[in-house]
N, CA, C and O atoms as a GROMACS GRO file, in nm:
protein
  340
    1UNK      N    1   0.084  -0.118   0.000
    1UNK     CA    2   0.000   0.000   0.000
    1UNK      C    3   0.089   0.124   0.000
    1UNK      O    4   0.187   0.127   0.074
    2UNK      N    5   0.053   0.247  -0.096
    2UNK     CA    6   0.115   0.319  -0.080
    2UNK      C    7   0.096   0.432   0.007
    2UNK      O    8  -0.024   0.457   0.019
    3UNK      N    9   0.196   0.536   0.095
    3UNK     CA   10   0.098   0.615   0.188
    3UNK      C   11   0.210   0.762   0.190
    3UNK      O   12   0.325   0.783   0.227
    4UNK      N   13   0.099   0.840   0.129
    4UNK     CA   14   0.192   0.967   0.173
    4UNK      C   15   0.208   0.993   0.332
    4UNK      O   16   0.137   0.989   0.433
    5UNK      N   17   0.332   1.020   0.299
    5UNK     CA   18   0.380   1.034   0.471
    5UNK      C   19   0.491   1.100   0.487
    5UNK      O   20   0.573   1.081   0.396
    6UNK      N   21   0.531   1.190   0.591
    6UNK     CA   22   0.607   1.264   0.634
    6UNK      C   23   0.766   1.215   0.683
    6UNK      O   24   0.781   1.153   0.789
    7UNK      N   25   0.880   1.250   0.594
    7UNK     CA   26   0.997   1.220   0.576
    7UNK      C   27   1.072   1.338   0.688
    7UNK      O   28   1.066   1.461   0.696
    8UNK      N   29   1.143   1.231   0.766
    8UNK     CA   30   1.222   1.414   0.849
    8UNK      C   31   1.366   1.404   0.802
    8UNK      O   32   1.432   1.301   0.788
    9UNK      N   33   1.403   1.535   0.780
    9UNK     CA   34   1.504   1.546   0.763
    9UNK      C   35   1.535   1.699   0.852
    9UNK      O   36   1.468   1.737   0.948
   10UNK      N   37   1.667   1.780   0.785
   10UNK     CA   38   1.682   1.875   0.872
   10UNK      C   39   1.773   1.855   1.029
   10UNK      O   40   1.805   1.741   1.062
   11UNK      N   41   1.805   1.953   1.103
   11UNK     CA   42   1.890   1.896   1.231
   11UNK      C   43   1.822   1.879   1.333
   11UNK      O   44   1.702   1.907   1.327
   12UNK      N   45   1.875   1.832   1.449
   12UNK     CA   46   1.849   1.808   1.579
   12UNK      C   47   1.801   1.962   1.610
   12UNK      O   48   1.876   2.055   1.580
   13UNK      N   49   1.644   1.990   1.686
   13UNK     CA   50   1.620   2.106   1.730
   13UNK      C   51   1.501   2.177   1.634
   13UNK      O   52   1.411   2.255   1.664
   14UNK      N   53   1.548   2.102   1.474
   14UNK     CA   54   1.505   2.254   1.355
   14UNK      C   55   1.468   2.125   1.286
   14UNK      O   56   1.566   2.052   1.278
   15UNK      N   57   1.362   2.076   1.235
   15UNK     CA   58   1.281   1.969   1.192
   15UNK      C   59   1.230   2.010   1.054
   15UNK      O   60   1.144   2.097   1.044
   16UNK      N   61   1.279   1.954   0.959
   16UNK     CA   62   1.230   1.994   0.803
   16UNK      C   63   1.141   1.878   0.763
   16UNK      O   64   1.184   1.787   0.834
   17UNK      N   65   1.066   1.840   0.708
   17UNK     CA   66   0.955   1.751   0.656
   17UNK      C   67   0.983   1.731   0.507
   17UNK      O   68   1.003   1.832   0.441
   18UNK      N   69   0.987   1.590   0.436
   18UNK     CA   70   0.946   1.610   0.316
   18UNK      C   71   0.832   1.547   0.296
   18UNK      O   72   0.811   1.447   0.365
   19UNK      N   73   0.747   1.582   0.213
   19UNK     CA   74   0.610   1.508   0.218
   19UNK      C   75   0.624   1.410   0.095
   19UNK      O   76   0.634   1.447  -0.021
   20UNK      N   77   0.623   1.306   0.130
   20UNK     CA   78   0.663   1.186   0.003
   20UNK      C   79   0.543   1.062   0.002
   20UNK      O   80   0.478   1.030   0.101
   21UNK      N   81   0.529   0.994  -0.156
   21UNK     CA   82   0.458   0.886  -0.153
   21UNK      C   83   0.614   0.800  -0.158
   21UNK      O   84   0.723   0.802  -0.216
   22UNK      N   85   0.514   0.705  -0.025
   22UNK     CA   86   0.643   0.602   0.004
   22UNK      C   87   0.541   0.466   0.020
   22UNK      O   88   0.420   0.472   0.039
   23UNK      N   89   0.629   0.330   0.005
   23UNK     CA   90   0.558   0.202   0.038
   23UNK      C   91   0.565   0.192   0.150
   23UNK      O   92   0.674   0.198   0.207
   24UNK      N   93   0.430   0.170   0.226
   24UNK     CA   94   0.372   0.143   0.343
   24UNK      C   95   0.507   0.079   0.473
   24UNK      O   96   0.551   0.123   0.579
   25UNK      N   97   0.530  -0.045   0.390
   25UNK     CA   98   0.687  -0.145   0.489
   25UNK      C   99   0.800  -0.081   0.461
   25UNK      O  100   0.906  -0.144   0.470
   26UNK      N  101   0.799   0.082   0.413
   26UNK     CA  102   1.005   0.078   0.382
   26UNK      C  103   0.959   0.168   0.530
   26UNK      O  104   0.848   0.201   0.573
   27UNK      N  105   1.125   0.195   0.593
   27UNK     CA  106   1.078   0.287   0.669
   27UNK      C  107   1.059   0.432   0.666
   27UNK      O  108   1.031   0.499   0.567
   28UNK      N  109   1.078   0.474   0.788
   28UNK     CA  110   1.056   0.622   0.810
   28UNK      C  111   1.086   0.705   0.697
   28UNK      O  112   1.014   0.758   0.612
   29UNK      N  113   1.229   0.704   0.719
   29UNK     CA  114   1.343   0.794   0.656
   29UNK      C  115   1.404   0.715   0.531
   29UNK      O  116   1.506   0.751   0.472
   30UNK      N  117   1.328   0.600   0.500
   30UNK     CA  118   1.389   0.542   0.364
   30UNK      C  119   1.356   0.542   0.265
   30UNK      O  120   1.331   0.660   0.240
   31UNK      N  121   1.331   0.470   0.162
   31UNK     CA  122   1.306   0.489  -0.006
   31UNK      C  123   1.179   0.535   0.008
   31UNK      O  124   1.109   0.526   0.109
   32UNK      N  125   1.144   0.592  -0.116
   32UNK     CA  126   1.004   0.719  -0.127
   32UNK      C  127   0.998   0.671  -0.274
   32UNK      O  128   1.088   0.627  -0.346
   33UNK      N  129   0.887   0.689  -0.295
   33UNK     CA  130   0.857   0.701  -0.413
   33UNK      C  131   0.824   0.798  -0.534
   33UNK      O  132   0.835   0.770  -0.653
   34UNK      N  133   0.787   0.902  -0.485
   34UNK     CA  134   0.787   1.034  -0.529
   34UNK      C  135   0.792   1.138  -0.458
   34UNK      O  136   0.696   1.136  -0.381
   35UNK      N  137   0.878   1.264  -0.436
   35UNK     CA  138   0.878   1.358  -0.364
   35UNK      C  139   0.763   1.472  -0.404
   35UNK      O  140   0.760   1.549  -0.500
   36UNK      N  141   0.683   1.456  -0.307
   36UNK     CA  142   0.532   1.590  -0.357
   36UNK      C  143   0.537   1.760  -0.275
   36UNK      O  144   0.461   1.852  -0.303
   37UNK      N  145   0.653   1.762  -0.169
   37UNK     CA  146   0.645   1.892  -0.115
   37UNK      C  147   0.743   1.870   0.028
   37UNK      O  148   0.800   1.769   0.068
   38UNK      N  149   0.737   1.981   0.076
   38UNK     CA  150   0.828   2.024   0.214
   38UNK      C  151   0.722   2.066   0.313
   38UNK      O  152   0.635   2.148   0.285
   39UNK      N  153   0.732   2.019   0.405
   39UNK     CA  154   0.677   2.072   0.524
   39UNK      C  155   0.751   2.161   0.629
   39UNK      O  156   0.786   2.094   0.726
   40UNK      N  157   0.781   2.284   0.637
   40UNK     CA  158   0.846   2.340   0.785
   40UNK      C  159   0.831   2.379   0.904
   40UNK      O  160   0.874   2.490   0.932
   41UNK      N  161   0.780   2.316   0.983
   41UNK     CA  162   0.690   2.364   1.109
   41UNK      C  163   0.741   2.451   1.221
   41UNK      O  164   0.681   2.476   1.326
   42UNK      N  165   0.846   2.487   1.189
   42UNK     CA  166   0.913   2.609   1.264
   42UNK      C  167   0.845   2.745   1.214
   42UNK      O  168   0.807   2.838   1.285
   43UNK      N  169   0.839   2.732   1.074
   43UNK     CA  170   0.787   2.918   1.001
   43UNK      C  171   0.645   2.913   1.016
   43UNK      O  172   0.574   2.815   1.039
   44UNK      N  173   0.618   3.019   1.001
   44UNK     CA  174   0.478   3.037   0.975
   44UNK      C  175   0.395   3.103   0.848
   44UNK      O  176   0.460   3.132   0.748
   45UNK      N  177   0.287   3.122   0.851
   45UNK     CA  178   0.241   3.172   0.757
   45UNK      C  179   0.206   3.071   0.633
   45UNK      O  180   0.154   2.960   0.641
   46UNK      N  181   0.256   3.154   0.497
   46UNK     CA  182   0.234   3.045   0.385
   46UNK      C  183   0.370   2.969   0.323
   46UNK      O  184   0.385   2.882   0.238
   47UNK      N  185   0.445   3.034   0.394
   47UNK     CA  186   0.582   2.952   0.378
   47UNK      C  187   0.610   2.821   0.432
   47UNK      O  188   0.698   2.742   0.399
   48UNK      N  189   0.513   2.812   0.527
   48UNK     CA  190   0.524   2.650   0.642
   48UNK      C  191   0.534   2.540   0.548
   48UNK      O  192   0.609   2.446   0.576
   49UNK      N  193   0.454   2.542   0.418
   49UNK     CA  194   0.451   2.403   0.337
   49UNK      C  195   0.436   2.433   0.163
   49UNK      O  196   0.381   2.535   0.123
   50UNK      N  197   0.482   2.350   0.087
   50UNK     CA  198   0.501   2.407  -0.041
   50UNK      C  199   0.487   2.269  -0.078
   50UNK      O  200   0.557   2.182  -0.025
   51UNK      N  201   0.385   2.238  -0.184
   51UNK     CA  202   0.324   2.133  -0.249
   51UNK      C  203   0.292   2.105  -0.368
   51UNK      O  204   0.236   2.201  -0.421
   52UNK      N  205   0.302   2.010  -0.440
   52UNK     CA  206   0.313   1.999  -0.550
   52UNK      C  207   0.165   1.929  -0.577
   52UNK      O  208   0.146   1.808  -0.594
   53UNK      N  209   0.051   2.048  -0.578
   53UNK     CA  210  -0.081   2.000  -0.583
   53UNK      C  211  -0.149   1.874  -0.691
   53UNK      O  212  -0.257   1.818  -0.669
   54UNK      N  213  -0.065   1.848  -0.801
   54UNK     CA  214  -0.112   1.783  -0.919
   54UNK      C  215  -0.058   1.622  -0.884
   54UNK      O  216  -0.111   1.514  -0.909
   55UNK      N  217   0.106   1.667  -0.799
   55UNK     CA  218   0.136   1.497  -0.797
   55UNK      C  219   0.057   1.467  -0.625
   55UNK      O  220   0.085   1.359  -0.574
   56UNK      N  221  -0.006   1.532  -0.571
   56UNK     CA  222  -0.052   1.510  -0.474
   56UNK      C  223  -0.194   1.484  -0.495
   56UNK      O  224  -0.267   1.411  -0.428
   57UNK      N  225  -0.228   1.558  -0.606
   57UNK     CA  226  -0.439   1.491  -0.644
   57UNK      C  227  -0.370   1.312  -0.677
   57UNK      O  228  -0.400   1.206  -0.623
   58UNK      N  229  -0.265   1.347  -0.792
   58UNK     CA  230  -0.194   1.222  -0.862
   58UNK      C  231  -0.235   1.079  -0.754
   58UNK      O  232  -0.309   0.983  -0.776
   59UNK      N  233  -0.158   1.114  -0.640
   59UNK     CA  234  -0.147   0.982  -0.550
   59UNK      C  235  -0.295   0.982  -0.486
   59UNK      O  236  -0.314   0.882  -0.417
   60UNK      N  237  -0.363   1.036  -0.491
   60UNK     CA  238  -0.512   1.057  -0.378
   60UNK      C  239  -0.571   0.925  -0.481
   60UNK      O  240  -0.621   0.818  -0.447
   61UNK      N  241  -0.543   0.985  -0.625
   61UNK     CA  242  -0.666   0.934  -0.727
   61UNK      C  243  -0.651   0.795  -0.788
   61UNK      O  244  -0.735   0.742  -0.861
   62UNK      N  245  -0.511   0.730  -0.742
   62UNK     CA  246  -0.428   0.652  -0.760
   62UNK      C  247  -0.457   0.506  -0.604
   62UNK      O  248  -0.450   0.384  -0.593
   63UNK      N  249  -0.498   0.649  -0.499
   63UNK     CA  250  -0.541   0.539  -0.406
   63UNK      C  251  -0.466   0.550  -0.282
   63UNK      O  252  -0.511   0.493  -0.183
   64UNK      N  253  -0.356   0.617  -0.274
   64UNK     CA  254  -0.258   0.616  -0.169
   64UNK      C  255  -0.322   0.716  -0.032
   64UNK      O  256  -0.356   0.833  -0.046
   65UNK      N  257  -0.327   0.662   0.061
   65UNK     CA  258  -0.359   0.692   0.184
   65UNK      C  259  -0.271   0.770   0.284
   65UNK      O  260  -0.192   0.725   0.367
   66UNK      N  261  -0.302   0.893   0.256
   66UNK     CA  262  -0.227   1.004   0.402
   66UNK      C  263  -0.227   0.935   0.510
   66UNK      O  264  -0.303   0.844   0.543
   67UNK      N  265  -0.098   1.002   0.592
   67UNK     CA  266  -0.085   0.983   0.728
   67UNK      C  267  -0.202   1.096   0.764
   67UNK      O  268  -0.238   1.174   0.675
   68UNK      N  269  -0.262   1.104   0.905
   68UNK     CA  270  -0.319   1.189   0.977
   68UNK      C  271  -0.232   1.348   0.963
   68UNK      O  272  -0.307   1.442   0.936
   69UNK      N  273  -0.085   1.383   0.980
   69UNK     CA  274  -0.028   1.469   0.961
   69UNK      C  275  -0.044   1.572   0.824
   69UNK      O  276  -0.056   1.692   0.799
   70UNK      N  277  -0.036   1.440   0.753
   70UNK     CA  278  -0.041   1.464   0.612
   70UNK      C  279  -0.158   1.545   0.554
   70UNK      O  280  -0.162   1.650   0.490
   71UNK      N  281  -0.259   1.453   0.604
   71UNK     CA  282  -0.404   1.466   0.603
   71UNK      C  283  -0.441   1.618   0.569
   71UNK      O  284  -0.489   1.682   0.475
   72UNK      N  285  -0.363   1.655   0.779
   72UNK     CA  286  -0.431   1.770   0.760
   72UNK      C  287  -0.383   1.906   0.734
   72UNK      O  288  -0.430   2.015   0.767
   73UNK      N  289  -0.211   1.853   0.621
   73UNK     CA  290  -0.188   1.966   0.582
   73UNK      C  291  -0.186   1.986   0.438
   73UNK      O  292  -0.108   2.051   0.369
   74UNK      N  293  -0.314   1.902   0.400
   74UNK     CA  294  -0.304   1.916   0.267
   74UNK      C  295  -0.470   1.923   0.247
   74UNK      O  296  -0.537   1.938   0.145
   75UNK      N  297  -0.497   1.911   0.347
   75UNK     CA  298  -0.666   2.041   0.407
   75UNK      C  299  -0.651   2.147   0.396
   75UNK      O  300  -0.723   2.208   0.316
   76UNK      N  301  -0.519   2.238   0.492
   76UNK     CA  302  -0.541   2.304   0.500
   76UNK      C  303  -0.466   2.424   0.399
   76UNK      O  304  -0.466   2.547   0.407
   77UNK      N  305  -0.396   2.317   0.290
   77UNK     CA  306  -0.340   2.391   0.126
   77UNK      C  307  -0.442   2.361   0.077
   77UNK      O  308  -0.421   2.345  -0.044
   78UNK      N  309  -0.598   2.333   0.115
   78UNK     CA  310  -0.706   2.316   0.004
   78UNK      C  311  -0.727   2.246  -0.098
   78UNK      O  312  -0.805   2.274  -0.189
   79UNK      N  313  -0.611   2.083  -0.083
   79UNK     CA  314  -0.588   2.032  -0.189
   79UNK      C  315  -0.706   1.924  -0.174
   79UNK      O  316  -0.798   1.912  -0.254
   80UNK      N  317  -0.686   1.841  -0.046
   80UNK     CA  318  -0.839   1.773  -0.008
   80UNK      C  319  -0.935   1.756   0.001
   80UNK      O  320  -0.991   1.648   0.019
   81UNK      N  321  -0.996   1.903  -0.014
   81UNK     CA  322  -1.130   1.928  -0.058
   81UNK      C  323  -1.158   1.956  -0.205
   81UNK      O  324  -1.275   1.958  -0.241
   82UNK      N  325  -1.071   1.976  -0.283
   82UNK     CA  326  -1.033   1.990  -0.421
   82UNK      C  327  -1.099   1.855  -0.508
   82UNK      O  328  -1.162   1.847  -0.613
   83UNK      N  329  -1.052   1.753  -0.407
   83UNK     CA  330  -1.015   1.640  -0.514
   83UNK      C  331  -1.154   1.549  -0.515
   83UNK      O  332  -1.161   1.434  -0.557
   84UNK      N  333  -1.267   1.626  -0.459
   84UNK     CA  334  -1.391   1.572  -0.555
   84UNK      C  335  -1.411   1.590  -0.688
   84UNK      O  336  -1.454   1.495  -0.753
   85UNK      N  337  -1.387   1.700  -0.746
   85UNK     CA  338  -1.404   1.727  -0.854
   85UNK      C  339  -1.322   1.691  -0.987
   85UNK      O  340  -1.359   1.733  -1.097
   0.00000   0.00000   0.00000
């Protein structure tokens, strides 16, 4: 199963995110399957996350299942409610 899910990278303290479709059994921090955006949860504003809305409908429509994290930051880039249409 495939599942977008949140990749950390970045240092000890200062936490960078990549938001990736990865296979369900690799782990955390290992092989991905496509890179769809960055998450930064230190900044604020509209800089916090930058997404690549088309390969992210891509994996929804394809079937791949967000983490809860994921979920709800790709609610709140408006991409989730998007992808009825």
């Amino acid at each position: 199963m495939v599942k977008l899910r949140l990749q950390r990278t970045g240092s000890k303290n200062d936490p960078h995110y990549r938001i990736v479709a990865a296979d369900s059994r690799s782990p955390r921090d290992g092989r991905f399957i496509d890179l769809i955006g960055h998450y930064h949860p230190t900044l604020g504003g509209s800089h916090q996350s930058t997404i690549d809305e088309n390969k992210a409908k891509d994996w929804l429509k394809k079937g791949a299942q967000p983490t809860e994290t994921v979920k709800f930051i790709l609610k709140s880039q408006g991409i989730l409610g998007n992808l009825a249409g």
